[in-house]
N, C-alpha and C positions, 0 to 999 in steps of 0.2 A: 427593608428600607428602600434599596432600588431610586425610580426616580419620582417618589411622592416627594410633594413639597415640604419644607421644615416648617410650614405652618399646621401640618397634619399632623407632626411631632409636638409641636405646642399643644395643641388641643387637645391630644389623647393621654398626653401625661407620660406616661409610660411603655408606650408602641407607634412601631411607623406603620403603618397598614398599607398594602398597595390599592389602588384606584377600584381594582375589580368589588374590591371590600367595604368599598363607601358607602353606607347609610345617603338617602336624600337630601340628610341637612348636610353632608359632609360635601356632596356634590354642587351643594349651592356653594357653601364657603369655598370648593376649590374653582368654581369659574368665576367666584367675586375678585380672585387674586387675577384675572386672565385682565391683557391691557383691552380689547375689544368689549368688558364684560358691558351690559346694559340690563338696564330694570327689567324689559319686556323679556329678553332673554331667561332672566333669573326667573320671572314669573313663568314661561313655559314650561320648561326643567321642573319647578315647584308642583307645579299645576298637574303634571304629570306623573310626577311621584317616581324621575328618573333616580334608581339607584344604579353604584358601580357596574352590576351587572349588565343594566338595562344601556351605561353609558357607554360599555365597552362593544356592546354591540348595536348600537344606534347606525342606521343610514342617512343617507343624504334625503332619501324621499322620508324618511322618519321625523329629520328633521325641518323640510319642507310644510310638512304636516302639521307640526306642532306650531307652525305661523313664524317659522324663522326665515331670512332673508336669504336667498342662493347663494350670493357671497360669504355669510359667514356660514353656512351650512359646506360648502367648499373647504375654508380655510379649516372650517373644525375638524373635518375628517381627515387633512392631512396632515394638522397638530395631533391628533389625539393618535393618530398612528407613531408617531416620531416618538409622543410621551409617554406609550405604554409598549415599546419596543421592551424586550428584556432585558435587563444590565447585566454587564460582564461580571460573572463572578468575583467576589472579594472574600478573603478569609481572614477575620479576625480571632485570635485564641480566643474561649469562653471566658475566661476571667478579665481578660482585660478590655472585652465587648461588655459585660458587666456590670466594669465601674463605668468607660467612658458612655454609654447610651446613657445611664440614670444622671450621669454631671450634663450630659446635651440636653436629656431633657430636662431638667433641673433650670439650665441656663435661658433654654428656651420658652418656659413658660414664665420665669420672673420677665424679660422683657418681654413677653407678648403682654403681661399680667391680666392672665387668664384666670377667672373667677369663679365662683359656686353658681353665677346666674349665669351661667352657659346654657344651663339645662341639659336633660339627655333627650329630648324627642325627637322625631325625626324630621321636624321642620322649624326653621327658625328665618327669624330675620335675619338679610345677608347683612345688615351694618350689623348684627354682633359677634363676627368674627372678631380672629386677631389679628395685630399687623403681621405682615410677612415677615419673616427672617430668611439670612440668607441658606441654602441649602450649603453650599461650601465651606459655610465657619461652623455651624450645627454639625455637621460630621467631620470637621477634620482631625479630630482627637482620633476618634473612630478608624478612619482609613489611614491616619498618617501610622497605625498600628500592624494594619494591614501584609501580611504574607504572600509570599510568593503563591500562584494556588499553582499548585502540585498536581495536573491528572492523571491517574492510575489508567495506565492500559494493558487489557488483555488480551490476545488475537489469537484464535484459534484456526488453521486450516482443517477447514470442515470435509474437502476434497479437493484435490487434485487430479485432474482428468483428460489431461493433455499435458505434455511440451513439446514444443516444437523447437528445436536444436537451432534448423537453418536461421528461424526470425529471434534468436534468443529473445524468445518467450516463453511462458506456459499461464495456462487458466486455471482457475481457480476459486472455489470457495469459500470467503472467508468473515468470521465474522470477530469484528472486533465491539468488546467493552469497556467504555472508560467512564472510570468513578474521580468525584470532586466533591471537595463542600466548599461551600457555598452560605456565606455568614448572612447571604440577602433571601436566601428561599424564605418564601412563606407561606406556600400553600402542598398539601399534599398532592402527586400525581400517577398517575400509574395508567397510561397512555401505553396499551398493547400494541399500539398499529399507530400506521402515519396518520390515519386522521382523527384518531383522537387525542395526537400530541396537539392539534391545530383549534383544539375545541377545548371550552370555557378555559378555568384556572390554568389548565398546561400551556398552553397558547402564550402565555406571559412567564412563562417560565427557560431560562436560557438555556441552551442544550446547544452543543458543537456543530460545528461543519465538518466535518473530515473531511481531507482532501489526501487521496492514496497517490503518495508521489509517482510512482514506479508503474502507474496502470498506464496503459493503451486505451481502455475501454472495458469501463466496470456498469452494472444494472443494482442499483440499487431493490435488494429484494424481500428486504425486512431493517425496522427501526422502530426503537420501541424507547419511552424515556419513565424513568420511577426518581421520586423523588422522599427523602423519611427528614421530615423537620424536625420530631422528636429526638431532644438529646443531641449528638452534631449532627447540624443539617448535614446531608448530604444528597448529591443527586450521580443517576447511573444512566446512561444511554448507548442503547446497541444499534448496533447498525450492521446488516448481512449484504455481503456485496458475491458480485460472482460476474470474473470476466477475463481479461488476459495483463500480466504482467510482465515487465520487460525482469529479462535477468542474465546474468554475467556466465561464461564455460569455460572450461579448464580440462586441455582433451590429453595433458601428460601420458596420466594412465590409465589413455582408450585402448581396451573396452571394461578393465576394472575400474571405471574411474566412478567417483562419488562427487556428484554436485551440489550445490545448495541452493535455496528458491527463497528467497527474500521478499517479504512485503513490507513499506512504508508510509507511514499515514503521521498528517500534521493538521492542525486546527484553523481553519482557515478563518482567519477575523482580523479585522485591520489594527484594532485596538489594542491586538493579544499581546504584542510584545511589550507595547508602554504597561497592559496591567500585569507583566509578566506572570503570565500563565505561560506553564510547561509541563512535559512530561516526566514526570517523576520515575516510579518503580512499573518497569515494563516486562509481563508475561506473555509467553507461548505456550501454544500447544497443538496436538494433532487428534484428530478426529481419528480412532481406528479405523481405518478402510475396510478390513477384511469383515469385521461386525456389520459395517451395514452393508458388504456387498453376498457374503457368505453365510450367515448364520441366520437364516430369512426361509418361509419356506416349510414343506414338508420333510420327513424326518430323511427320506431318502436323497433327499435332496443335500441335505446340510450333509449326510456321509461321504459324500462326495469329496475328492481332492478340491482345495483351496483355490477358490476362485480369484482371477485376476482383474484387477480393475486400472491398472496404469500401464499401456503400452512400453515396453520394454524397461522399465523402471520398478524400483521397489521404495516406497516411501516409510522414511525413517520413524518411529513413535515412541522413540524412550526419551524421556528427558535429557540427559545429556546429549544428547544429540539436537538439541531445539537450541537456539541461540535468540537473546532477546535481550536490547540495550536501547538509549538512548543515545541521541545523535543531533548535535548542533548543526545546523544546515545555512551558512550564510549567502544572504542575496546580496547581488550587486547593486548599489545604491545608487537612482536617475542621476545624481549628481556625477559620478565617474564614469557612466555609459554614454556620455553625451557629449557633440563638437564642441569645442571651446569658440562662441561667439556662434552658435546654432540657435536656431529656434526653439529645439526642445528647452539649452541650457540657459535661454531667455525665458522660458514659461517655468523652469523650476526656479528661478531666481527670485520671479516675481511671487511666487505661491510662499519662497523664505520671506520675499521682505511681508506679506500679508499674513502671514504666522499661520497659514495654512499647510506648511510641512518642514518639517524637522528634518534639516540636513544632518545632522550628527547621530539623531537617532538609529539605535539599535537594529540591524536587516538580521539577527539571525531567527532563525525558525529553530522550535522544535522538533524532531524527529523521533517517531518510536517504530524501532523496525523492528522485525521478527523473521528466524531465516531457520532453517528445516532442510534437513539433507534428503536426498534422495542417490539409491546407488543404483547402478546398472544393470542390468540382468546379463553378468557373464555368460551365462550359461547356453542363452539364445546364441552369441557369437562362436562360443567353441563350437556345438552341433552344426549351424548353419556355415560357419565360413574357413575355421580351424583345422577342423576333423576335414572334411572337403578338402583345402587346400593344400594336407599332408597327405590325403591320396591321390593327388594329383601329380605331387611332386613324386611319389612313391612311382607310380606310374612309370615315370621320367626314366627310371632305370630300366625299366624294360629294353628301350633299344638297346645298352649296353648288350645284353643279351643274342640283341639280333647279329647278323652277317658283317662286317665291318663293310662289305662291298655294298650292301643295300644301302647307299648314302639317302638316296630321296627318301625310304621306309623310314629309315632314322630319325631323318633330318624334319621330318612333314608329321612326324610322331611329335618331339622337343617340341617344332613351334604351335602345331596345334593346341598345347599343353599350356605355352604361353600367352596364347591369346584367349586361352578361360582361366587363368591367371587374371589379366586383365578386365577382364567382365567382374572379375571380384573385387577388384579393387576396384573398378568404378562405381560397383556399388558401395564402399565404402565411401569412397567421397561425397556419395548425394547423402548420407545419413548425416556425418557431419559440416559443422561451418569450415572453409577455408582457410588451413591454419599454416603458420609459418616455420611448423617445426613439424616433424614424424613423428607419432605416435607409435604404442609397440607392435597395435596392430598391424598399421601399416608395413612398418619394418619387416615384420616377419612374412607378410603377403610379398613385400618387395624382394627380402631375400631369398623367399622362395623359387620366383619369377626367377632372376638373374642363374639358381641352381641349375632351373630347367633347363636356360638357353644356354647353360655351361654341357649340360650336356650333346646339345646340338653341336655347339661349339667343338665337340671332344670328338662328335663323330664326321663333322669337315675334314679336321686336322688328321682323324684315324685314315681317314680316304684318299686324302692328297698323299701322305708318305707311302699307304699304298702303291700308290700310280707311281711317284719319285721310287722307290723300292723296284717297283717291276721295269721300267724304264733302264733301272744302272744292272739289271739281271740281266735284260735281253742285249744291253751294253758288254757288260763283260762274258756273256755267253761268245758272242759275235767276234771279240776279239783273242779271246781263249782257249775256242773251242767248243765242242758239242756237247761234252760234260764238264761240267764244273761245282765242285762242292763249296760255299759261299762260306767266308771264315766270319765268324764272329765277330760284330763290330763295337764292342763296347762287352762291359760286365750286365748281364742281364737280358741282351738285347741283340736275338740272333735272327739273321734274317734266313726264310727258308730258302732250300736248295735243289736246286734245279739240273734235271737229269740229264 
């Protein structure tokens, strides 16, 4: 149906055909309906033997040629692009598309009263059309039946091969499929590549915009569109993207901590929300990494330990682990974003009173997101910074060991120890973002730190009571005498004595 006129419904009886599908004579009756239409016009078109094909891809020098005016050879190219732009998907159930098509066109050909001397040829006089009827009362049985249309999406990450922690980001592979039907398809398509969605029948065939909420910066690097009329229409289009995605961190339990990578994609068309079209049932999935990074190759190869392909990360692939919903996304509507007695709120006031935009209308978007965990590679942290960091601490006890009098040996031991402490924990901090709590890792780099300098700490304090010790000996030697046996000062805690 789409936007052929409902005098193309009268005259066919039984089918709305789109424009690409016009016979010659269909072509004259559709520019005898056009307000500019003129005899000479009609007669080049005829003369020519322009059919739908030939009209959907006519030039301005084509039409030049055929002895038409600049002006309307202008105006026609910019009309016939407007009129054979694709229409937004509508879904009518089969049985009740059924009865209403055979009552419109039923209704439409008693008033047009269209007769047996139509003929079938492919040229005809243009006074033997019929009159027009209007395109909005001819189908509003039709669409006032009309469904919400539902698009099925499926998104698959095909790789993963970056994140970057500090810019919560990471890149990405991914290609999403979304299926619809589509009560107005009429032509089969099966468009492998982007340019031959752009050539002949596919061209007039409607197929989505995605727009991936959450990217930075995506390359479109495959799209492909199929359409099956037989039985429910329906139509599928893929689209492979690959680039970088913003996303969210959660460094609780750094460095076992498990994140997730979320993609979101919406259909980007002004009209979606009035024909509400949305996302319905929405699947994920993942691409095995280790297959196509691992199992490639000669046989000595593939025996090999398990090759890695995501820096420090390990990417989740079992279903329960993939997470995929739908999500209503509301905008803010020009009419609340704007000064009261501003410019802007004088130019959307004016576009209300001109019925050029709908204050009330509906801002939400559909959303279909898809999110896939990924965990951490503990294992790199214990080897690299754990294990390390407990023999450094281990270390720390050695001075205990040493002379209580070697204070600087001691003391230049502890803080040496603390300040490659330190080196690890700054490297800690450049892996993650800036967070406002401690993580366990950090904890335990920090309490190890604080161990060491307890030990430095232990061997000042061993020193100084020293010194205070030998001070109150050479004290009470002096006033005692030359021997003196030192009594015990405490349970546990004798001081030596002095001959």
């Amino acid at each position: 149906v789409g936007k052929v006129g409902a005098w193309v419904a009268a005259f066919a009886h039984d089918e709305c055909r789109h424009p690409y599908r016009f016979s010659a004579r269909e072509v004259l009756l559709f520019l005898s309906q056009a307000e500019r239409a003129e005899v000479d016009t009609l007669r080049a078109f005829e003369s020519n033997g322009i059919r739908g094909p030939d009209l959907a891809q006519l030039t301005a020098d084509d039409l030049r040629y055929m002895g038409l005016p600049v002006g309307y050879a202008n105006s026609f190219m910019a009309e016939r692009a407007a009129f054979l732009s694709p229409p937004l998907p509508v879904y009518v159930p089969p049985e009740v598309l059924e009865v209403e098509l055979s009552a419109a066109a039923a209704a439409a050909a008693a008033a047009s009263n269209v007769g047996d001397d139509t003929g079938s040829g492919d040229t005809a006089s243009p006074s033997s059309h019929p009159p027009p009827v209007e395109f909005d009362d001819l189908l509003k049985g039709v669409l006032g039946d009309a469904l919400p249309v539902e698009v099925e999406a499926s998104v698959t990450f095909e790789s993963v091969y970056s994140i970057d922690e500090l810019g919560f980001s990471f890149s990405a592979q991914v290609r999403a499929m979304v299926t619809w039907p589509d009560t107005l398809l009429w032509s089969m398509c099966d468009a492998v590549d982007a340019s031959k969605m752009d050539a002949k029948e596919c061209a007039y065939t409607w197929r989505p915009r995605l727009n991936w909420a959450n990217a930075r910066d995506v390359e479109v690097l495959e799209s492909q569109l199929y359409t099956f009329v037989p039985g429910k229409p329906l139509a599928m289009y893929i689209e492979v993207v690959r680039g970088e995605f913003t996303m969210s961190l959660a460094h609780q339990k750094f460095p076992k901590d498990v994140q997730k990578l979320a993609v979101s994609l919406y259909i980007n068309c002004v009209h979606c929300r009035r024909h509400r079209i949305r996302f319905g049932a929405v699947v994920g999935a993942v691409t095995d990494q280790a297959a196509l990074v691992g199992d490639a190759g000669p046989e000595r190869m593939r025996s090999g330990p398990k090759a890695d392909y995501l820096s420090g990360w390990e990417l989740a692939t079992a279903k329960e682990d993939i997470e995929a919903w739908e999500q209503p996304l509301v905008q803010s509507k020009p009419g609340d974003i704007t000064a009261e007695g501003g410019m802007l709120r004088e130019m959307v006031d004016q576009a209300v009173a001109l019925g050029n935009y709908d204050a009330d209308a509906d801002t939400t978007l559909s959303l279909a997101v898809v999110r896939v965990k990924v965990a951490r590679k503990t294992q790199f942290y214990v080897l690299n910074y754990v294990l390390v960091v407990i023999l450094l601490t281990g270390l720390s006890w050695i001075g205990l060991l040493l002379d209580p009098s070697l204070l600087e040996e001691r003391a230049g031991m502890s803080l040496t120890l603390v300040l490659a402490l330190n080196v690890f924990q700054l490297l800690l901090n450049s892996d993650i973002p800036k967070a406002g709590y401690l993580t366990p890792m950090h904890s335990f780099v920090i309490g190890s730190t604080f161990f060491v300098a307890l030990v430095a700490i232990e061997s000042v304090a061993v020193a100084v009571l020293r010194r205070r010790v030998a001070v109150r000996v050479r004290l009470m030697a002096a006033l005692g005498g030359s021997k003196h046996k030192l009594k015990t000062l405490g349970q546990g805690s004798v001081l030596p004595s002095v001959d």
